[in-house]
N, C-alpha and C positions, 0 to 999 in steps of 0.2 A: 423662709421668707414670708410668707402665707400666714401665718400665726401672729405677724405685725399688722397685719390689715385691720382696720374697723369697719365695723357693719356698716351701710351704708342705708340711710331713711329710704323707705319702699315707698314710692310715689302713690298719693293718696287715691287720683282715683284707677290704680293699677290693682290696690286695696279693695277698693269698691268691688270691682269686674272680681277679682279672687272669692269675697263675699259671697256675692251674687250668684256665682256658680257653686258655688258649697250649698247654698240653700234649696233644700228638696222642695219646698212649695208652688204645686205645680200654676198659683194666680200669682206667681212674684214678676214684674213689672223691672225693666232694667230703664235707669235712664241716668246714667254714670258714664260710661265710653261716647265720647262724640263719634259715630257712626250712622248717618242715616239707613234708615230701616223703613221698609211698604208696608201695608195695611196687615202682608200676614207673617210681619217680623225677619224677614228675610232681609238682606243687604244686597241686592243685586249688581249682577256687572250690566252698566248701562247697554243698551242696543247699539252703540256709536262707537261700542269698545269691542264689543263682539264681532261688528262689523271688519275696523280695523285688525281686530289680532285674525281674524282669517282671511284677509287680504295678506297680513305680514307675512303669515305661514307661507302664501303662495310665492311669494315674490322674492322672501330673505332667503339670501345662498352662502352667507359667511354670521360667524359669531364674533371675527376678530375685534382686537381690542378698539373701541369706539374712540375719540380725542380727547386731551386731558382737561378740557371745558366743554364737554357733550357735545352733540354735532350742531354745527351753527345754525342747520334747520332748526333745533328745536328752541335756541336762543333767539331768532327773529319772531317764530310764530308767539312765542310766551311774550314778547316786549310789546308786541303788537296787543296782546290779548289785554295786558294789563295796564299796557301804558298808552295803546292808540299811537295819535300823533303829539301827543303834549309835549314829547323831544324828540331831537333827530335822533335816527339810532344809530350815528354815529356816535354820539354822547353818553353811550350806552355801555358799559361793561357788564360780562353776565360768564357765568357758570354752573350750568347743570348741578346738584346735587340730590343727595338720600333723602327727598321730602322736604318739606319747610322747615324741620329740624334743624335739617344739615347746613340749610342756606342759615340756619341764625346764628349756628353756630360758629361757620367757619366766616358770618359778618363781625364775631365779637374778640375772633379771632383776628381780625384785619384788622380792627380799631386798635387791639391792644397794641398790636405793631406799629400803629400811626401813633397812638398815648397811651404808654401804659399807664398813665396818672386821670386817663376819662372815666369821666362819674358817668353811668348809664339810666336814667331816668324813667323809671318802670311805673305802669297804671296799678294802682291800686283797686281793686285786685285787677291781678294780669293769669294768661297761660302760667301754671306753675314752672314748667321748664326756663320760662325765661330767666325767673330770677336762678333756678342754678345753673343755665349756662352762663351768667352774668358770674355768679360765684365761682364758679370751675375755672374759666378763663383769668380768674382774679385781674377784675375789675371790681371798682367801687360802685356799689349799687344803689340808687336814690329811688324815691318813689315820689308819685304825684295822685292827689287826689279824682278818683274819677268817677266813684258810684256811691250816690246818695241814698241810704239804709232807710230813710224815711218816706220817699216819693219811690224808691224803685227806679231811679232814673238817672243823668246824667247830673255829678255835680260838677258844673261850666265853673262857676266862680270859684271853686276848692280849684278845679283842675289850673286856670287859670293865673290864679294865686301862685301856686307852687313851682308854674312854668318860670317863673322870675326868676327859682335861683339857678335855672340852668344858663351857661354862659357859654364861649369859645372854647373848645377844647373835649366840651361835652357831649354826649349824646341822646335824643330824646325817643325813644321805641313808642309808637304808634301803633294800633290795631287797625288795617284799610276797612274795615268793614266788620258787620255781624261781631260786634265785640266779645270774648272768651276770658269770664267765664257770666259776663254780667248779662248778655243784650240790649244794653242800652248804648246807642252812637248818638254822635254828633251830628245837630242838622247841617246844611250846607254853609249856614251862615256862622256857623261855629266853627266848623270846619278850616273858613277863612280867617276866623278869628285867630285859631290855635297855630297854624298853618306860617301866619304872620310874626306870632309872639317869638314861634320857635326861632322862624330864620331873623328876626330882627337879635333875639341873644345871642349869636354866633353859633351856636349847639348846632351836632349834623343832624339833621332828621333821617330816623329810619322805620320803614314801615314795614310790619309782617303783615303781608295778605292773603289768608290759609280758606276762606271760605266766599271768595270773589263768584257771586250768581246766587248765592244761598238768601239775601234780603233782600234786597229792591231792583234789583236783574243787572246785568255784567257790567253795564254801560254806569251805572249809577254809583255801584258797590265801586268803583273804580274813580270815583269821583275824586277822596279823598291821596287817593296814590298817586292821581295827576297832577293833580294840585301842588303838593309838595315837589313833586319833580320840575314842575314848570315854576317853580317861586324859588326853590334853593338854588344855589350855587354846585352842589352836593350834597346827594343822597344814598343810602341803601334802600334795599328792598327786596327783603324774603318770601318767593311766594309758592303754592303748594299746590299740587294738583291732585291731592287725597280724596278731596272731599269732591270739587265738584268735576270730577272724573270718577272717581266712586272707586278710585287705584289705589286703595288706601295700602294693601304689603307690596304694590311696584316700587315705593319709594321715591314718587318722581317731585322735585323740585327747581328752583331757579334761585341763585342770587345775583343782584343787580347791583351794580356802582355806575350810578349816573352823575356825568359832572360837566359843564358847560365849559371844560378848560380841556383842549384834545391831548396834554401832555399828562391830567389828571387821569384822566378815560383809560390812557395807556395805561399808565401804571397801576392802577385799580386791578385792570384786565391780566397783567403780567404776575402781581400777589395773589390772587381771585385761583388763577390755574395753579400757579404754585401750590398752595393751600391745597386745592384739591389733590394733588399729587402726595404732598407728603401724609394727609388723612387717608384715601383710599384709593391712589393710583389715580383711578377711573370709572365715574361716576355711574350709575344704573343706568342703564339704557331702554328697558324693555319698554319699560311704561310713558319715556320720553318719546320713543320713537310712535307709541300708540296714540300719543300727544300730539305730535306734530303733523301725522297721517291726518285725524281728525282735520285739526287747522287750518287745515292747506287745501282738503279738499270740500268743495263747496256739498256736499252730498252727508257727508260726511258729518262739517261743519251746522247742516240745517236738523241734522237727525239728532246733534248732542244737544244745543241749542233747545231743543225743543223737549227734550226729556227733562235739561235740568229745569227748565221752567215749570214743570210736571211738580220736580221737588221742594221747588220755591214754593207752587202757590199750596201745595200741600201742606207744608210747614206753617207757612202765612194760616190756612185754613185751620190747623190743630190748634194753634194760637188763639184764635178766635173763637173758636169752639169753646178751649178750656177758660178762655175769660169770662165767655156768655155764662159756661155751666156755674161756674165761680159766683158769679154776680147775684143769678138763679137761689144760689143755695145761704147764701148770705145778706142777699137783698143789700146791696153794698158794693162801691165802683171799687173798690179797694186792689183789687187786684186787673185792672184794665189797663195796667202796664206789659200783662202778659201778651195783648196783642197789638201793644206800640212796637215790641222790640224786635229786632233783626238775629235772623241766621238759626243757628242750632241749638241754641245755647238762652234759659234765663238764670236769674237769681231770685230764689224767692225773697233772698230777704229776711230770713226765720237763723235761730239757732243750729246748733251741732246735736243739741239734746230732741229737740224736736222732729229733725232729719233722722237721728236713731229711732225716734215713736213710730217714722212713718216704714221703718224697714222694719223694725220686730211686732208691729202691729199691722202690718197691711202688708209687708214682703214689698216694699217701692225701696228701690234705688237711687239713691241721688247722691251726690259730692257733700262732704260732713258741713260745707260753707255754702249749701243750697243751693248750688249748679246743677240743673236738670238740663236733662238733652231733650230738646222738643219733638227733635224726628227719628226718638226712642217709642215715643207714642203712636197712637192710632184712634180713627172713630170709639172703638169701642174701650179704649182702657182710658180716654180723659176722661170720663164721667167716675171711672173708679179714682182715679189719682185728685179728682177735686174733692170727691166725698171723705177721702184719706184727708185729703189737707181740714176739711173743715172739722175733722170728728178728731187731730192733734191736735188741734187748738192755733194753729199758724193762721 
């Protein structure tokens, strides 16, 4: 049987990371895996996480199997984190899964149950996974315009434009924050814009929130997830606690079905566990339950709080560095979009040929489509990474 399979395309920047590690040059600069990293390349497990898993040690006396929508502790405290009070949580469906992956995937796994005939309307450019859980799930995949190649920045009126053809029946995939793979968001006032377009065509809105605290602090990055919630009728919403938990192999995620109809809620809530049941029984717990300790306890609470804010303005600050040094070396605003944009993640904006120059001439890392990770960097490797860009000619 085995001998009928076909190869399957090796996710590009899984490529990258394989690259990167193959090359012996001991000044090669990684900035292809969205992973935050500190000053001295390292990935830390936060203090608020260390704290919690040796509290857990002491106190856990069973492994037994956890419930087939994770334990409803960690579905209050995640609704509450993401969603505040913009709905009751009674209007809330939600289940635990394997990271923001699993939430998206077993979201397009729901839809296709609700339509298999829904067109799913994907950013240009978006997370690569999207569009192949969109394909795998066989759904019709659309796309919409949303990063302008020439300003580096949001294109509102392409994006805008192309929301028209989504209608009833359809589905519109959003990014809450810190957009992947571009860093350019919407301000607030677009926000409401796009917010409106979407529920006014009937289309469900759903939004993956993978890096909530990483741009403009939780309350903010959360702006646009509320919004949709308190304006639709119905929504999804996948969101990930990899990043700013820093639990990126716990696996820990959420999927949401919020609906303002209690008979909707259920039934959301009743396919939501199902699904999880026939993908994986039962969802990871280690990293949930590390989640929810945090959450709940104000100690806890103020000590993660306060590191990932550590990571933010860190980020913010590399940002700004590398646009200043940019500026410096070119005498040129041209690249002062690097410190407008949000989260982990820019585009430069350059070719696939030129991203080559800058890894067999400088040993840099980046996605063949100019996706660098920002909090790949540090003080001292932006000054090399801007002299890279300006001696490739980008």
């Amino acid at each position: 049987m085995f001998e009928a399979l076909k190869e399957q395309p090796v996710d590009k920047i899984m490529l990258t990371a394989q690259a990167y590690r193959a090359d012996p040059r001991a000044e090669k600069i990684d900035l292809g895996v969205g992973v935050y990293k500190d000053a001295t390349g390292l990935t830390p497990v936060m203090r608020a996480v260390k704290a919690a898993e040796k509290k857990l040690w002491e106190i856990e006396n069973t492994k037994v199997y956890t419930a087939l929508a994770g334990e409803p502790a960690f579905a209050d405290a995640m609704v509450g984190l993401v969603l505040g009070d913009a709905v009751p949580r009674a209007n809330v469906a939600a289940v635990a899964t394997p990271g923001g992956t699993g939430a998206v995937r077993e979201a397009m796994e729901l839809i296709k149950m609700a339509n298999p005939n829904a067109r799913v309307f994907i950013s240009d450019p978006s997370w690569p996974n999207h569009a192949a859980i969109v394909d795998y799930v066989g759904l019709k995949r659309m796309s919409y315009r949303y990063f302008d190649e020439a300003t580096r920045g949001l294109d509102f009126d392409g994006l805008m434009e192309d929301l028209k053809q989504a209608g009833e029946g359809d589905v519109v995939l959003l990014h809450g924050c810190c957009h992947n793979p571009t860093g350019a968001n919407p301000t607030e006032a677009q926000w409401e814009a796009i917010v409106a377009a979407v529920v006014a065509s009937g289309a469900l809105p759903m939004v993956d929130i993978a890096y909530q605290g990483f741009g403009d602090g939780l309350d903010a990055d959360a702006f646009a997830t509320r919004l949709v919630a308190s304006k639709a009728s119905e929504c999804l919403i996948a969101a990930s606690c990899s990043k700013n938990f820093g639990i990126y192999r716990e696996r820990t995620g959420i999927l949401m079905g919020v609906s303002n109809d209690a008979t909707g809620t259920k039934l959301a809530q009743g396919v939501m566990t199902a699904l999880n049941r026939l993908n994986f029984s039962f969802p990871p717990d280690h990293g949930a339950r590390l989640v929810t300790m945090i959450l709940t306890d104000p100690e806890l609470t103020a000590m993660w709080k306060e590191e990932l804010e550590e990571v933010r303005l860190s980020m913010l600050g590399l940002r700004q560095q590398l646009a200043d040094e940019l500026k410096r070396l070119t005498n040129s605003d041209r690249f002062d979009f690097l410190a407008q944009h949000r989260g982990m993640f820019s585009r430069l904006g350059t070719t696939p040929e030129l991203v080559q120059k800058l890894r067999d001439d400088h040993a840099i890392y980046m996605i063949s489509d100019s996706r660098m990770n920002i909090a790949g960097l540090n003080t001292k490797t932006v000054p090399v990474l801007a002299a890279a860009i300006v001696k490739a000619g980008i």
